[in-house]
VEXDREN-2710 file (C-alpha; in Angstrom, 1 decimal):
% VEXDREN-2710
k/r/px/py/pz
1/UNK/17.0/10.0/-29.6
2/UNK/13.5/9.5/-28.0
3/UNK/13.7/9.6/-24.7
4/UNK/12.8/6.6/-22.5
5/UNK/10.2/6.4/-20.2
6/UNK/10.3/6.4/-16.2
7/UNK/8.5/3.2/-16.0
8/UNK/10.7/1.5/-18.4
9/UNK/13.6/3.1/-16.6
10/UNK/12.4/1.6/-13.1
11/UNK/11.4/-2.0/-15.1
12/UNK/14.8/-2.0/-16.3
13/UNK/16.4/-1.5/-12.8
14/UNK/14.0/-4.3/-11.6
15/UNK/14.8/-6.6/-13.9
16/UNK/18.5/-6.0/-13.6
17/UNK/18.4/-6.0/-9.8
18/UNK/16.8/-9.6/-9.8
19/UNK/19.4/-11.2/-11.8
20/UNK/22.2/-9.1/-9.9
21/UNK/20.8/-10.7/-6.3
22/UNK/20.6/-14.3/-8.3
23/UNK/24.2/-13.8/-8.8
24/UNK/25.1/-12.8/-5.9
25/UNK/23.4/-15.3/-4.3
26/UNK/25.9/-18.1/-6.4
27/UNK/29.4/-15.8/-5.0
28/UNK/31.4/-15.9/-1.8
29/UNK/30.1/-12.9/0.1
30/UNK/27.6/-12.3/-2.0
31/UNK/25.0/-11.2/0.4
32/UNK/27.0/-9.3/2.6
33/UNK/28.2/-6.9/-0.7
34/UNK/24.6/-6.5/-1.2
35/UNK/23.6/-5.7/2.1
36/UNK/26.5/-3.3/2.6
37/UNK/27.0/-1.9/-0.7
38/UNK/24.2/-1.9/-2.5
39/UNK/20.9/-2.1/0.1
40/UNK/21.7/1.4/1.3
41/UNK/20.9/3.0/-1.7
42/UNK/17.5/1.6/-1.6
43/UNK/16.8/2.9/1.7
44/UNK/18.0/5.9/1.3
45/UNK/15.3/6.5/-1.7
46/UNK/12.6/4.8/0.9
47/UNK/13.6/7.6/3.6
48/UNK/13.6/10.6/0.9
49/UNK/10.2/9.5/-0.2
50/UNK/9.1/9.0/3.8
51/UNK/10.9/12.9/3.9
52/UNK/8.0/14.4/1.9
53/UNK/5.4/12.3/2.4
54/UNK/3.5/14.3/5.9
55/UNK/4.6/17.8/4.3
56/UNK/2.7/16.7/1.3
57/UNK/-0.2/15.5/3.2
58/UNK/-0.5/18.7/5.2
59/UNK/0.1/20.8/1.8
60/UNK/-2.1/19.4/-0.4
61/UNK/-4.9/18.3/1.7
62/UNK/-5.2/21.8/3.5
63/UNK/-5.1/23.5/-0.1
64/UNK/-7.6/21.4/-1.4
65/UNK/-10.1/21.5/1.2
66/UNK/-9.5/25.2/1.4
67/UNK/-9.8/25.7/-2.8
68/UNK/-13.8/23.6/-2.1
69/UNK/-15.2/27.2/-0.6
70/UNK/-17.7/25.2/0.9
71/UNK/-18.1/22.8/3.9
72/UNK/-20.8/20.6/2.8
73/UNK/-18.6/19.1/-0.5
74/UNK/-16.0/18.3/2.4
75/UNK/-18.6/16.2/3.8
76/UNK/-19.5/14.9/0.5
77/UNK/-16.5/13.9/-0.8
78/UNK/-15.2/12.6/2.3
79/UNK/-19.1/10.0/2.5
80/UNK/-18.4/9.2/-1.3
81/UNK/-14.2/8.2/-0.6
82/UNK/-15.1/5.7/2.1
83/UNK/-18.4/4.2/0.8
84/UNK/-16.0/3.6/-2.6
85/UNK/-12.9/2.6/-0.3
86/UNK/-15.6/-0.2/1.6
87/UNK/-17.2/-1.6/-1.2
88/UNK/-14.1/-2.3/-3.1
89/UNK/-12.5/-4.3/-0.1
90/UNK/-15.6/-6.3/0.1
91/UNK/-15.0/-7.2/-3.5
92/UNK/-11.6/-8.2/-3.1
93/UNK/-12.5/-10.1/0.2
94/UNK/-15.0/-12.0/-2.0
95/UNK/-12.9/-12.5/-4.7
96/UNK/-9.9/-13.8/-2.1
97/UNK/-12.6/-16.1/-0.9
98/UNK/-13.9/-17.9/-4.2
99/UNK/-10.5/-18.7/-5.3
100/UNK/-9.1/-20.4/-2.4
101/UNK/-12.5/-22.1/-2.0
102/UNK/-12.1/-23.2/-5.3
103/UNK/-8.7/-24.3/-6.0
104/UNK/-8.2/-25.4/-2.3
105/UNK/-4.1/-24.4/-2.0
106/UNK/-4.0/-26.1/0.8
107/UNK/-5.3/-29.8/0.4
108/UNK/-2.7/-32.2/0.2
109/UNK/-0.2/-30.4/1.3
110/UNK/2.7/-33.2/2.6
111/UNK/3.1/-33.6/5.9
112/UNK/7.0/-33.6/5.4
113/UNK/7.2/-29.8/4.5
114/UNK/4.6/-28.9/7.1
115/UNK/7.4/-30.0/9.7
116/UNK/10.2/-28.4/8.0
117/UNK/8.4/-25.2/7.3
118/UNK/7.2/-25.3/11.1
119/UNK/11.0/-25.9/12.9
120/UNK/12.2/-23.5/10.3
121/UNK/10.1/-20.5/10.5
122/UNK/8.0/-20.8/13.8
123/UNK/10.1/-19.3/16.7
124/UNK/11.0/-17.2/13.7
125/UNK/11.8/-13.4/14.7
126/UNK/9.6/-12.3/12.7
127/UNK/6.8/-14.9/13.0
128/UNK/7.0/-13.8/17.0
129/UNK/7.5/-9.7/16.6
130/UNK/3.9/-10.3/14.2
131/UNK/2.4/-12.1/17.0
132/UNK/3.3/-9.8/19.8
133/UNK/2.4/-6.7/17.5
134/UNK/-1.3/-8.6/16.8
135/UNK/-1.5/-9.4/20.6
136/UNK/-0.8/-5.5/21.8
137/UNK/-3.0/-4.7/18.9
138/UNK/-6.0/-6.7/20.3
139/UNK/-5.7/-5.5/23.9
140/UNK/-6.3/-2.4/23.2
141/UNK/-10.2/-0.6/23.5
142/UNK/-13.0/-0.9/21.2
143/UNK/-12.4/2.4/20.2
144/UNK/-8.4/2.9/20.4
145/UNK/-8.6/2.8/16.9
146/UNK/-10.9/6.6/17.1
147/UNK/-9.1/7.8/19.7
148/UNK/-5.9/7.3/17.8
149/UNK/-6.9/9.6/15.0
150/UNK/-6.8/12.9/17.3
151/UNK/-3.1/13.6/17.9
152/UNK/-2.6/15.2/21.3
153/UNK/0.7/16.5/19.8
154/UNK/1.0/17.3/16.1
155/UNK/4.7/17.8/16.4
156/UNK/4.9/14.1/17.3
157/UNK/2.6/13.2/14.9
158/UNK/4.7/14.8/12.1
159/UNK/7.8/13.1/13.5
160/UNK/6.3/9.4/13.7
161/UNK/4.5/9.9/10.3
162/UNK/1.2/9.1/12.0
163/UNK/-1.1/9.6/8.8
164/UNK/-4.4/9.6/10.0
165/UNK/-3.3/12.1/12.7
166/UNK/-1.8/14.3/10.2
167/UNK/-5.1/13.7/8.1
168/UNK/-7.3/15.2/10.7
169/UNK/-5.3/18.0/11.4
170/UNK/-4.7/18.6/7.9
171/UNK/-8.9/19.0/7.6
172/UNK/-9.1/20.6/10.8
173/UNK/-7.1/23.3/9.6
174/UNK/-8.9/23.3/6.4
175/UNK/-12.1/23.7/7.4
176/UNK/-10.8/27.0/9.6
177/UNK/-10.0/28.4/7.4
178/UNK/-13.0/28.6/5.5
179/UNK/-14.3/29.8/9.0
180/UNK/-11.8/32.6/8.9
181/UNK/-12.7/34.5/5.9
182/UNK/-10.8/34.9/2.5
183/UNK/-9.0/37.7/3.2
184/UNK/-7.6/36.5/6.5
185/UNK/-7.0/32.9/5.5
186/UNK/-5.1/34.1/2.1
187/UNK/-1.6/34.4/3.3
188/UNK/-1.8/30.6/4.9
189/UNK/-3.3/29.4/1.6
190/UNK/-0.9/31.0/-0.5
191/UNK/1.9/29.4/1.9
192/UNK/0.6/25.8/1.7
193/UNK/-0.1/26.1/-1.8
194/UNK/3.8/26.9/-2.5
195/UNK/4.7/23.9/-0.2
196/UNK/2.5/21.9/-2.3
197/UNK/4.7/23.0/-5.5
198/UNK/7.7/22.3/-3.8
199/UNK/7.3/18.8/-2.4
200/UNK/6.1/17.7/-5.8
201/UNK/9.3/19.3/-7.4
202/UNK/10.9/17.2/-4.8
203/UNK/9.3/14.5/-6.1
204/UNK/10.3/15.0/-9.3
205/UNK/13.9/15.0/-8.5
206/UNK/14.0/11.9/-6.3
207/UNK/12.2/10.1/-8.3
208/UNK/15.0/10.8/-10.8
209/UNK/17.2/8.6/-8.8
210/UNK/14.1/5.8/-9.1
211/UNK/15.9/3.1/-11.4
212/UNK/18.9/2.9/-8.9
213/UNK/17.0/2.4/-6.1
214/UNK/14.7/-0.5/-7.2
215/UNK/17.9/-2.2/-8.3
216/UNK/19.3/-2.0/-4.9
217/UNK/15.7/-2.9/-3.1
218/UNK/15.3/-6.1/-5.6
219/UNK/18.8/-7.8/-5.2
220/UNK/18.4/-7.0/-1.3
221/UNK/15.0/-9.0/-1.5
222/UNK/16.3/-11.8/-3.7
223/UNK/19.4/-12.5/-1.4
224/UNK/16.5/-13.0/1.2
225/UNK/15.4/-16.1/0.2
226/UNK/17.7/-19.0/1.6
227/UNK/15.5/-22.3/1.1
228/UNK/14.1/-22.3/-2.4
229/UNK/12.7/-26.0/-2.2
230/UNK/9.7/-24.1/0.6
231/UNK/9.3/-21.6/-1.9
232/UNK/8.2/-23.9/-4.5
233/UNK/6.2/-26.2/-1.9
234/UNK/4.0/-22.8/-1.1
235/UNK/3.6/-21.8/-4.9
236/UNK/0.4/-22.9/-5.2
237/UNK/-0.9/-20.8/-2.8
238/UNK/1.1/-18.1/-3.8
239/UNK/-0.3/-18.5/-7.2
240/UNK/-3.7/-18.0/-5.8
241/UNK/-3.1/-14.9/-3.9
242/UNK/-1.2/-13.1/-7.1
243/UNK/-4.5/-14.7/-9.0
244/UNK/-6.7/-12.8/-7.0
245/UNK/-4.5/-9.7/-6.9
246/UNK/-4.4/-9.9/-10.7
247/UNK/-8.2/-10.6/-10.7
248/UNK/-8.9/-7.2/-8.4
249/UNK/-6.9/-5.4/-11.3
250/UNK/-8.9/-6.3/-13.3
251/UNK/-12.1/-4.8/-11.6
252/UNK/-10.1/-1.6/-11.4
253/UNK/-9.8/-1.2/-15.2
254/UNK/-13.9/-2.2/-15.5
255/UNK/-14.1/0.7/-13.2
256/UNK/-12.1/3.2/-15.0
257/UNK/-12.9/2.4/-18.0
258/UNK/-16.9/2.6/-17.4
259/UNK/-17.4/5.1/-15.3
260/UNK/-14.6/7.4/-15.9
261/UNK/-14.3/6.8/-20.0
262/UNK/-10.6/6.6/-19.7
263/UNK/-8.9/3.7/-21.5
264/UNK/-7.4/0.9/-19.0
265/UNK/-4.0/0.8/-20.8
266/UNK/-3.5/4.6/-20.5
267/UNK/-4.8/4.5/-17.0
268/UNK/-1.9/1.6/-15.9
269/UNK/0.7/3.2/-18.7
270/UNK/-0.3/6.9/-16.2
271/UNK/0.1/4.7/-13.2
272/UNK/2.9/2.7/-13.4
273/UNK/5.9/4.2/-11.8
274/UNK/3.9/4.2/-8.5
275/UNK/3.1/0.6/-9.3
276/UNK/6.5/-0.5/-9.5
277/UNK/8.0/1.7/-6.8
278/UNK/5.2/-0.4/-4.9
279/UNK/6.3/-3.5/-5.8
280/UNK/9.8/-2.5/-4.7
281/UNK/8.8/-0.9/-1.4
282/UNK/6.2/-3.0/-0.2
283/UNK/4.9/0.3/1.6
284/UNK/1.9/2.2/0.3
285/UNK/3.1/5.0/2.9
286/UNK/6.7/5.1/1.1
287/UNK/4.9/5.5/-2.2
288/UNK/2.4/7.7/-1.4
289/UNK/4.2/10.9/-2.7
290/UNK/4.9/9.4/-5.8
291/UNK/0.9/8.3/-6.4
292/UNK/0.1/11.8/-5.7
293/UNK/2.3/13.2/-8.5
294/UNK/1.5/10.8/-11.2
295/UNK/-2.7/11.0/-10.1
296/UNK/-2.3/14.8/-10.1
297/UNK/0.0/15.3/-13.3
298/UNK/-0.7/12.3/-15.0
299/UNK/-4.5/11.2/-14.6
300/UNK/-6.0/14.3/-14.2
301/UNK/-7.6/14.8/-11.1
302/UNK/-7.5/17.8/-9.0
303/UNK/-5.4/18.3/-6.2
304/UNK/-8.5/19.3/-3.9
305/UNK/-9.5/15.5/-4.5
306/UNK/-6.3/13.6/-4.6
307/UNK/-5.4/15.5/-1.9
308/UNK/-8.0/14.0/0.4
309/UNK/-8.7/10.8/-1.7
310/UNK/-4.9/9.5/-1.7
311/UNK/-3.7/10.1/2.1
312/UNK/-6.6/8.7/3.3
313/UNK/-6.7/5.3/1.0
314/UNK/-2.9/4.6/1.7
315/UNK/-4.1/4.5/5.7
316/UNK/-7.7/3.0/5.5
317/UNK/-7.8/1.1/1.5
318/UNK/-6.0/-2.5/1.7
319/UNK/-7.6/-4.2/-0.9
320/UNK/-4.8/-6.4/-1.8
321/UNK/-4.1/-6.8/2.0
322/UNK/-7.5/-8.2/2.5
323/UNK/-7.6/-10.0/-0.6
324/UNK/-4.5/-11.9/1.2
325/UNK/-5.8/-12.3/4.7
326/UNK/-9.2/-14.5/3.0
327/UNK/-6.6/-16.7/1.1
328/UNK/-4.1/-16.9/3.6
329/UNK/-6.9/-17.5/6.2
330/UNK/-8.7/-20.1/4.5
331/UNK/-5.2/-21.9/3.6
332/UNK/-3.8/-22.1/7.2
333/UNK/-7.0/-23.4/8.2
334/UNK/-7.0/-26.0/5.2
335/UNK/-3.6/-27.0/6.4
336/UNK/-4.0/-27.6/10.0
337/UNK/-7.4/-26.9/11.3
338/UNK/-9.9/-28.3/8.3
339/UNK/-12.5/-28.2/11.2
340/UNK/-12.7/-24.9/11.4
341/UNK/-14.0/-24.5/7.7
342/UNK/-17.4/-23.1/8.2
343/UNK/-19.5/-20.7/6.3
344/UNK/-20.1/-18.8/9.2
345/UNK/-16.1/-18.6/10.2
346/UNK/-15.6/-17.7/6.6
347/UNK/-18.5/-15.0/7.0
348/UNK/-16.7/-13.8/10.2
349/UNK/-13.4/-13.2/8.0
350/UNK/-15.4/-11.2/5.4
351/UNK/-16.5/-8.7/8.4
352/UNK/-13.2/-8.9/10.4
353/UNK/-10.5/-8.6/7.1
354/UNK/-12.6/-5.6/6.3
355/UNK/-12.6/-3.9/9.5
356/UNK/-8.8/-4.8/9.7
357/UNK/-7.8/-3.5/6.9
358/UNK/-8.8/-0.4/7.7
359/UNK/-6.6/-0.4/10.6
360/UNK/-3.6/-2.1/8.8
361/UNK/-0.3/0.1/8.5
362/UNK/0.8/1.5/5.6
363/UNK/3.7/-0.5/5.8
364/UNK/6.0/-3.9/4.7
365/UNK/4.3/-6.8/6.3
366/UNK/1.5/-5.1/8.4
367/UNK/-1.1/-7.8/6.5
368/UNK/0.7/-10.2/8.7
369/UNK/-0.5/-8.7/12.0
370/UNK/-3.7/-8.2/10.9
371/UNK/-4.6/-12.1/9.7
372/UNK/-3.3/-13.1/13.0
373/UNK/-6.7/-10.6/14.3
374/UNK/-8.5/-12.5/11.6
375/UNK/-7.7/-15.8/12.3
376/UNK/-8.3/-14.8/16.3
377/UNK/-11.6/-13.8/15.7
378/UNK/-13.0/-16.9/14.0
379/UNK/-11.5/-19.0/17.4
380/UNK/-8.4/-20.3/15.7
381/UNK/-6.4/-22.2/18.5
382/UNK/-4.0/-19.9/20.1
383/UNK/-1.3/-22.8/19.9
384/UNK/-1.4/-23.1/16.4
385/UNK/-0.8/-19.4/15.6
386/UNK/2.9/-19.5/15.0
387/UNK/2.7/-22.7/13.3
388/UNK/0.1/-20.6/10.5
389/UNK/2.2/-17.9/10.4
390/UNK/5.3/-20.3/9.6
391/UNK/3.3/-21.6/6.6
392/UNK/2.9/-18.8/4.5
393/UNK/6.2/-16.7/6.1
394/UNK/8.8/-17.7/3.7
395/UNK/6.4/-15.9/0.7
396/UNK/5.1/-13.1/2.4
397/UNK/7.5/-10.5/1.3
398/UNK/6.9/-11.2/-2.1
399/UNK/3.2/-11.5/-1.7
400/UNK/3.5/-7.8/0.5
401/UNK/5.2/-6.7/-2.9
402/UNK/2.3/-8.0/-4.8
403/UNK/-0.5/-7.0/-3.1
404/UNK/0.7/-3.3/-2.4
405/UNK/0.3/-2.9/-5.8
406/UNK/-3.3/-3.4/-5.4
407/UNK/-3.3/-0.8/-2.9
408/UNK/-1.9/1.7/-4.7
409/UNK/-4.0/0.8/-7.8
410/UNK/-6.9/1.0/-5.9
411/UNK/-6.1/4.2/-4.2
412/UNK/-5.6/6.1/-7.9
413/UNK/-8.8/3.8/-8.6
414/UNK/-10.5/5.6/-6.4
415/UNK/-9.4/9.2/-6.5
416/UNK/-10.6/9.3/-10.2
417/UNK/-13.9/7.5/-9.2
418/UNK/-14.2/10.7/-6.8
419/UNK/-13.0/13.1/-8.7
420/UNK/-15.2/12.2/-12.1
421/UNK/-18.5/12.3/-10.2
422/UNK/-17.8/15.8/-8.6
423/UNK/-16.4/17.0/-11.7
424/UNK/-12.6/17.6/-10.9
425/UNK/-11.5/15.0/-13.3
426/UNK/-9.6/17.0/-16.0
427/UNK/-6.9/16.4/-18.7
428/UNK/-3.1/15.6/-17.5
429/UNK/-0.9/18.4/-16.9
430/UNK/2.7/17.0/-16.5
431/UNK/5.3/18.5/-15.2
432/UNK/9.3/17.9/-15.6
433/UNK/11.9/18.3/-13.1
434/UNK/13.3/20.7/-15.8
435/UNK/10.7/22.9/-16.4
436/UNK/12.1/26.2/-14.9
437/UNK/15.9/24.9/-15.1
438/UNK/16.8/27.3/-18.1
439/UNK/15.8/29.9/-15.3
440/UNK/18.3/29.4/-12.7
441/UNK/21.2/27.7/-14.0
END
């Protein structure tokens, strides 16, 4: 009997976890089985993958940088990775822009549900943890964000899982030892590239447990959703955001398949299982390990590129999340504040959802924060903050879903970009969980 695929596996659990939440949504303590019985088991895949995500960073990044022998391609690739990582956000900024310009979401919009979404949703917990989060966010320096990146405490960096901290000391480290000599820097090398093979056997096995876990993570989202008449009221702008997500997935596949001569079916067929573990996470940090073993294995590229490439697009490479903060923007403003439809406020959101995207956490919801930056810096009134927020809150989470599959696309997007033009793009080695098992059993 042929033996099923991972991604129809996960597609499968998806699927079946949706119409399990539906249900349980119909029964008598419904939700509270979910959340008690079957939620855990979707965290607990979320916190192994979060378990190997900095040792893999550290691994693979110091391996690969050391494996360059020379300093100048660190510079290289590194200039190539963010000129790539900038220049797609700008397109998917633009492309945010055009539709929701275009089809206007929010013209028309009754005044009715505007009420009922704003005493539902606007002293929201969440609507106010986003607001306070943006507001600490905005006090800080100019440069907070730099400083930020050089951990004064690596131990505490590991422990937090602050990425780009990790990231620097992952380089720094690197680049010694190329300082260091060969000989001397050997035994190190040798070391991280053992970790390297063991996280990614680690990833092998937990992702074994994959299907499961996006069936528990789906019916936990679906028995989130308590007022399905709002949900339909905002599908128009919803539409629009998973339209321009959609549309940005598209410009991936023009990418790969022109410049890297891969066909776009393989590519997303290669791709998938971090696609859907995505979708079900709603954390490009979460899913990190994951992109890193199917980029590697599964689309070729060498680990001294997705090494560097991957860790450093799932902290600074939002696409879909700035994709969402022009729509999102633009809709609020359509909504309640038509006046402040300008070109040059619109031209302000370009240059601030790019800079804040670069900022944005890897993690659920962090697009949320960020808009309220956005919308800040364009001189949206202050007042009517938690009344935007409330608009588009009741379809974030399946938007975040959505558009951290952009993220993740993009980031694998990107990593073979890199690799083909410094030649490390090479054909797919997979490995199986198995592969030594006949060995030690």
């Amino acid at each position: 009997m042929k033996k099923i695929a991972l991604h129809w596996k996960i597609i499968i659990g998806m699927v079946l976890g949706i119409i399990f939440g539906f249900i349980m949504n119909t029964v008598d303590g419904g939700k509270g089985f979910v959340a008690d019985w079957v939620a855990p088991f979707g965290t607990i895949f979320i916190n192994l993958l979060k378990l190997i995500a900095v040792p893999l960073i550290l691994a693979s990044l110091i391996k690969g940088i050391s494996d360059l022998k020379d300093i100048s391609k660190i510079k290289s690739m590194g200039l190539r990775t963010i000129g790539i990582y900038v220049a797609t956000t700008l397109v998917a900024i633009i492309i945010g822009l055009s539709i929701v310009n275009i089809v206007k979401p929010g013209n028309g919009m009754p005044q009715d549900t505007i009420e009922k979404i704003k005493l539902k949703y606007e002293n929201d917990a969440g609507v106010t943890d986003k607001l306070m989060k943006a507001s600490a966010q905005k006090e800080a320096g100019p440069l907070q964000a730099l400083v930020d990146i050089f951990p004064s405490n690596i131990f505490k960096s590991f422990a937090e899982a602050s990425m780009l901290q990790v990231i620097f000391f992952a380089i720094f480290v690197g680049i010694c030892l190329l300082l260091i000599g060969e000989k001397k820097a050997k035994p190190l090398i040798d070391f991280f590239d053992s970790l390297n093979e063991v996280v990614m056997k680690m990833v092998d096995l937990i992702m074994l447990f994959a299907p499961y876990a996006v069936f528990a993570l789906l019916a936990n989202v679906i028995i989130a959703f308590d007022d399905v008449e709002i949900l339909i009221k905002l599908l128009y702008y919803a539409f629009c955001v998973i339209g321009g997500l959609i549309l940005m997935i598209g410009f991936y596949l023009i990418l790969v398949s022109v410049y890297t001569k891969k066909s776009p079916m393989w590519f997303l067929q290669q791709i998938s299982p971090a696609q859907l573990l995505a979708f079900s996470t709603s954390s490009s940090a979460a899913t990190l390990p994951v992109t890193m073993e199917r980029v590697e294995e599964h689309l070729g590229v060498d680990k001294e590129v997705s090494g560097f490439v991957l860790p450093v697009g799932a902290t600074v490479n939002m696409d879909g999340t700035s994709l969402y903060q022009g729509i999102a923007a633009v809709f609020i403003m359509q909504v309640i504040w038509p006046e402040g439809l300008t070109f040059t406020n619109q031209l302000v959101i370009v240059l601030t959802a790019l800079l804040a995207s670069i900022g944005s956490a890897a993690v659920p919801s962090a697009g949320m924060v960020m808009l309220v930056i956005v919308l800040e810096s364009i001189g949206f009134p202050a007042e009517l903050l938690p009344i935007g927020l409330a608009l588009i809150f009741a379809v974030d989470r399946p938007l975040d879903m959505c558009r951290t599959v952009v993220n993740v696309t993009g980031d694998a997007t990107v990593s073979m970009i890199v690799a083909k033009s410094l030649g490390k793009l090479h054909d797919p080695k997979p490995k199986e969980w198995d592969d030594h098992y006949e060995e030690v059993k």
